[in-house]
C-alpha positions as CSV (number, residue, x, y, z in Angstrom):
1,X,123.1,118.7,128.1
2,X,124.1,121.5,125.8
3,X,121.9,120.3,123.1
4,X,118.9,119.8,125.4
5,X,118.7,123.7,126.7
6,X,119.6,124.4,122.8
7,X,116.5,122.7,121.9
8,X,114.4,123.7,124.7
9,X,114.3,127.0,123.8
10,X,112.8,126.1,120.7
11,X,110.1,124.8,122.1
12,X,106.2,126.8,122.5
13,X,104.3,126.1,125.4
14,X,100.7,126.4,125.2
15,X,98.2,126.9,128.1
16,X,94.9,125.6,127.3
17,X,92.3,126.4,129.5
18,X,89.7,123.8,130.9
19,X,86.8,124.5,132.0
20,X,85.5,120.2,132.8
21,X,84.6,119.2,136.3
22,X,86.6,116.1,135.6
23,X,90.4,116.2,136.8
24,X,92.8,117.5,135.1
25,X,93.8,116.4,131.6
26,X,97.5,115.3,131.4
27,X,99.8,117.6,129.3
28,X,100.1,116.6,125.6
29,X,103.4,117.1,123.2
30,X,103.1,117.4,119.5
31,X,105.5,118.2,116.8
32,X,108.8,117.4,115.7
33,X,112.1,118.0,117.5
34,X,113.1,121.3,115.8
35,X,109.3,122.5,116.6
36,X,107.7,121.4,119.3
37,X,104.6,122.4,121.1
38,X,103.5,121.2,125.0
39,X,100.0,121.8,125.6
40,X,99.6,122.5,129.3
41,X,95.8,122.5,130.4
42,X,95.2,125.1,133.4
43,X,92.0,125.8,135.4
44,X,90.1,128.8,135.2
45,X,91.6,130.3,138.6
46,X,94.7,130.4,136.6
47,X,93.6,132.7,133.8
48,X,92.3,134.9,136.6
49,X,95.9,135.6,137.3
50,X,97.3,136.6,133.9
51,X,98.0,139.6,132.9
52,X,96.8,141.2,129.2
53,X,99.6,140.4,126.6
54,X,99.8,142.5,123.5
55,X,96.4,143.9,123.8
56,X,94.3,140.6,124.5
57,X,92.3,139.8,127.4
58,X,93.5,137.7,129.5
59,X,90.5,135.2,129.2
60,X,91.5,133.6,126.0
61,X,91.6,130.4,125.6
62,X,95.1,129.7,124.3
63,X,98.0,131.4,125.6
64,X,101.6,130.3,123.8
65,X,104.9,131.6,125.4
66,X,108.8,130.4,125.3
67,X,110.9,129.5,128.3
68,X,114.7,131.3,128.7
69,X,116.7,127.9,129.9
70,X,120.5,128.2,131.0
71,X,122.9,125.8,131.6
72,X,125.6,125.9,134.4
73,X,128.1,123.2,135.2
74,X,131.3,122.9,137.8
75,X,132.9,119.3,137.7
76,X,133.4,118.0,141.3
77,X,134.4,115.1,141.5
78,X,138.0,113.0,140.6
79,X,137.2,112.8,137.3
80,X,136.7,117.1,137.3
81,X,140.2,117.2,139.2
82,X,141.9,115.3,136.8
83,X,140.6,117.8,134.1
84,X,141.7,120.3,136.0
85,X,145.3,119.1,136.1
86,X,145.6,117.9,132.2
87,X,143.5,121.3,131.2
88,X,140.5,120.3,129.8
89,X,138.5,122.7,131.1
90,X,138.1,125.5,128.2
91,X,134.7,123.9,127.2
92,X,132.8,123.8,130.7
93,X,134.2,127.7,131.0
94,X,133.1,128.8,127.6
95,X,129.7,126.9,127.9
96,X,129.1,128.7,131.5
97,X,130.5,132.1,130.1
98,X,127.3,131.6,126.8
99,X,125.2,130.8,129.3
100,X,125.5,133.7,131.8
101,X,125.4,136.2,128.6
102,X,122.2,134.7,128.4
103,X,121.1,135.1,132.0
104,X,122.2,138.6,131.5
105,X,119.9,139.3,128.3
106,X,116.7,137.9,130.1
107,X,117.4,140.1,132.9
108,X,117.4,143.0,130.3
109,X,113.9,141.8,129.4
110,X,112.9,140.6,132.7
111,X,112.9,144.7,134.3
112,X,110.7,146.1,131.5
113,X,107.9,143.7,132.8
114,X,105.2,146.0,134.5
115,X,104.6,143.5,137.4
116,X,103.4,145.3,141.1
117,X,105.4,146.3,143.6
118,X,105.0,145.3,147.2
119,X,102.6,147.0,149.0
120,X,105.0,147.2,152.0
121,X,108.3,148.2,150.7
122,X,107.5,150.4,147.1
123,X,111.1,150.1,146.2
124,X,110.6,146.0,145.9
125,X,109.2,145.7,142.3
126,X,107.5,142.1,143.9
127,X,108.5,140.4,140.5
128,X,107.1,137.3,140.7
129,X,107.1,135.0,137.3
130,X,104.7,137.2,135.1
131,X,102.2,136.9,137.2
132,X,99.7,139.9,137.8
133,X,97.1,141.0,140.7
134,X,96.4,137.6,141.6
135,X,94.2,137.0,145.2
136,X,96.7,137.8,148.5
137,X,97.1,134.3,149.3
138,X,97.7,133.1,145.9
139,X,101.7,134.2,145.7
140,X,103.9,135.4,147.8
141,X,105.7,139.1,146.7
142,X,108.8,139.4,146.3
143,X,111.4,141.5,148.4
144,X,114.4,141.1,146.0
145,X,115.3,144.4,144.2
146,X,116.3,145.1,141.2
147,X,119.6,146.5,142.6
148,X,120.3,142.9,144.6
149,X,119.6,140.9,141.3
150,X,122.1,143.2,139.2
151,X,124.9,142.6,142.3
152,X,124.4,138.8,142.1
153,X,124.9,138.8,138.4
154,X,127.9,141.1,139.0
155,X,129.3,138.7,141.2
156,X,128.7,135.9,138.6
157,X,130.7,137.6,136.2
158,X,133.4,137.9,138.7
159,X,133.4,134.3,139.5
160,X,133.7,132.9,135.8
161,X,136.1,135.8,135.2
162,X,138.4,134.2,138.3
163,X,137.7,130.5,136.8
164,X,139.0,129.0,139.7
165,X,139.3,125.9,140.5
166,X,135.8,123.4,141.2
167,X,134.1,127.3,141.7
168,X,131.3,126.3,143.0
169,X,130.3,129.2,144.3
170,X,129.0,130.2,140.7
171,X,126.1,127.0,141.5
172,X,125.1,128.7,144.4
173,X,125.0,132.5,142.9
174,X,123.0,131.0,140.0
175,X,120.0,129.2,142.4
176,X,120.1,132.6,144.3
177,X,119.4,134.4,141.0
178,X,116.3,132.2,140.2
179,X,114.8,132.0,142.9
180,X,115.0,136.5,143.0
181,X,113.2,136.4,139.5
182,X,110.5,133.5,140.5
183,X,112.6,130.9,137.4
184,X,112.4,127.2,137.5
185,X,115.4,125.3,138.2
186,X,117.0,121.3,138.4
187,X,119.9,119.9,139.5
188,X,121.2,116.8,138.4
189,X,124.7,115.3,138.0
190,X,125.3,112.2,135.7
191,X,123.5,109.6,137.7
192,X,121.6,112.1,139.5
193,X,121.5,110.7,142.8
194,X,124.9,110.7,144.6
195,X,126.3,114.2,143.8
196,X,123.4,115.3,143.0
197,X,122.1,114.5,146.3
198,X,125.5,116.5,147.8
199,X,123.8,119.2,145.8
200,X,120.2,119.4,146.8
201,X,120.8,119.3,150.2
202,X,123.7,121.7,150.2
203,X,120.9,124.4,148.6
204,X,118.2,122.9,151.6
205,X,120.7,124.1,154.2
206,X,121.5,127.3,152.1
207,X,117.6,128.1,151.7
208,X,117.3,127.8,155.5
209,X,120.2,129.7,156.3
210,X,118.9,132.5,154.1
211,X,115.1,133.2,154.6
212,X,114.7,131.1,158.1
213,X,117.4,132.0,159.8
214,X,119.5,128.8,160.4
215,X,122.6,129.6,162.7
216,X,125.8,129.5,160.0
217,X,127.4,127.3,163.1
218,X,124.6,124.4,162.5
219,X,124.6,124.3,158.7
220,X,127.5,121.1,158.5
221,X,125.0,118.9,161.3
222,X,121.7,120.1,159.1
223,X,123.5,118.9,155.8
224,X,124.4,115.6,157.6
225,X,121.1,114.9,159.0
226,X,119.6,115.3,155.7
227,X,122.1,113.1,154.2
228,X,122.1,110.5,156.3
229,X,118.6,110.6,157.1
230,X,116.7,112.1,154.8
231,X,114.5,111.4,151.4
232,X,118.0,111.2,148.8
233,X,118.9,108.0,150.2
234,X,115.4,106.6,149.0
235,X,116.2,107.8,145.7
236,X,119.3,105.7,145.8
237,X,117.1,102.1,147.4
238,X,115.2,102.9,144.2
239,X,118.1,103.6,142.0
240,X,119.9,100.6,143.1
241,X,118.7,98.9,146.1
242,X,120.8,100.0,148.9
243,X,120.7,103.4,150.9
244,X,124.3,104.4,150.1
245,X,126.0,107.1,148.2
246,X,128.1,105.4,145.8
247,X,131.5,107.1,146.8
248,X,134.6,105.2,148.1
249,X,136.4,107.2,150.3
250,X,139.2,108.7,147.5
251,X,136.2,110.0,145.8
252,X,134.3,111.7,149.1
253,X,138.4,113.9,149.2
254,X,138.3,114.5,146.0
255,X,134.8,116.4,146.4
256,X,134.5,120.3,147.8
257,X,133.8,120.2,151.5
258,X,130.4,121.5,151.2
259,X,129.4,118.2,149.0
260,X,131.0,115.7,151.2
261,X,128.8,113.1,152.5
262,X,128.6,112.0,156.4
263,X,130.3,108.9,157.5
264,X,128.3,105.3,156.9
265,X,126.2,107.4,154.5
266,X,128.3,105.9,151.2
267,X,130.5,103.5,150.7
268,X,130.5,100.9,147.5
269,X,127.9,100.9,145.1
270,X,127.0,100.1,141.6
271,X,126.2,103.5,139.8
């Protein structure tokens, strides 16, 4: 995974704008591994919503930028507790550590960008992912300051610094400090279904705990509901044909609380 963000940050995306009446072209991919391009065709509506870059208009045809990726991991399962015991953790904490300096140095870069602030609250600087004046409806501002950003990242630090043990809180702090600067993120665990599902859903309740006001008392029966009931046990009929988690019961103690599936949700499965 490492080597993946490594080389995504070599690669140039390029938005290509189309102008047919035909749906959309797919996205094309040229190049070699150590330089790619992806060519990502956008309507017009979508050039409307750029803002100049380095004196150009903003109704050129080709516009080429780079993505900042980061990488964050926190083993959870048995396998991360035996780790823990033998100490074989110094790569996971030095790869996290790289990564956060890198958070930190497109945050540097991320509050010179001269995006508007919200029309309600003129101390919100309503950074939304680079883009500019587009129609009201289009996006929605953002009310996370500057201020809140720098205290998450803070409190990052302060959570690597601690290196405690299966910290997941440093997970959580970084999907809070994406979502404040409009970034892109994915989850996934090895198999990407069973831990990963713990995961997703964990950040579901989280999300509606934060901006829609679910009562902190009904987060545990949300996150069962959704586990039990919801869309990740189709991703496991498709993974494997059966709607089960593939935990025995050692492995669902062995997990953090939060990630701990409900009962008749999991039980023996072929990964």
């Amino acid at each position: 995974m490492n080597v993946a963000i490594e080389d995504l940050a070599a690669v140039n995306f390029t938005l290509v704008r189309y102008n047919g009446n035909k749906s959309l072209p797919l996205p094309k991919v040229t190049g070699s591994r150590q330089s790619l391009v992806v060519y990502l065709p956008v309507p017009d509506y979508v050039y409307a919503m750029l803002p100049p870059s380095n004196g150009q208009s903003p109704c050129r045809d080709q516009i080429t930028f780079k993505v900042t990726p980061v990488f964050f991991n926190i083993g959870i399962n048995e396998m991360a507790t035996l780790a823990e015991t033998l100490g074989y953790c110094k790569e996971q904490h030095r790869s996290n550590f790289d990564n956060f300096d890198r958070l930190k140095r497109y945050h540097i870069m991320y509050k010179k960008i001269p995006l508007p602030s919200s029309k309600n609250d003129e101390s919100s600087p309503g950074k939304t992912c680079f883009i500019q004046s587009p129609p009201p409806s289009a996006i929605k501002e953002s009310s996370v300051s500057e201020q809140v950003i720098s205290n998450m990242l803070d409190k990052m630090e302060e959570l690597l610094r601690v290196n405690s043990s299966k910290n997941v809180k440093i997970l959580h702090v970084a999907e809070d400090i994406t979502r404040a600067v409009g970034g892109l993120r994915v989850t996934s665990c090895k198999s990407a279904k069973d831990r990963t599902a713990m995961a997703v859903t964990l950040e579901q309740a989280r999300v509606l705990q934060q901006e829609f006001h679910l009562p902190a008392g009904n987060i545990q029966n949300v996150l069962d509901v959704m586990r039990s009931e919801g869309t990740r046990l189709e991703n496991t009929m498709k993974n494997i044909g059966r709607r089960k988690f593939a935990f025995n019961l050692p492995q669902v103690m062995a997990l953090p609380q939060q990630y701990r599936p409900p009962n008749g949700s999991y039980g023996k499965a072929q990964s």
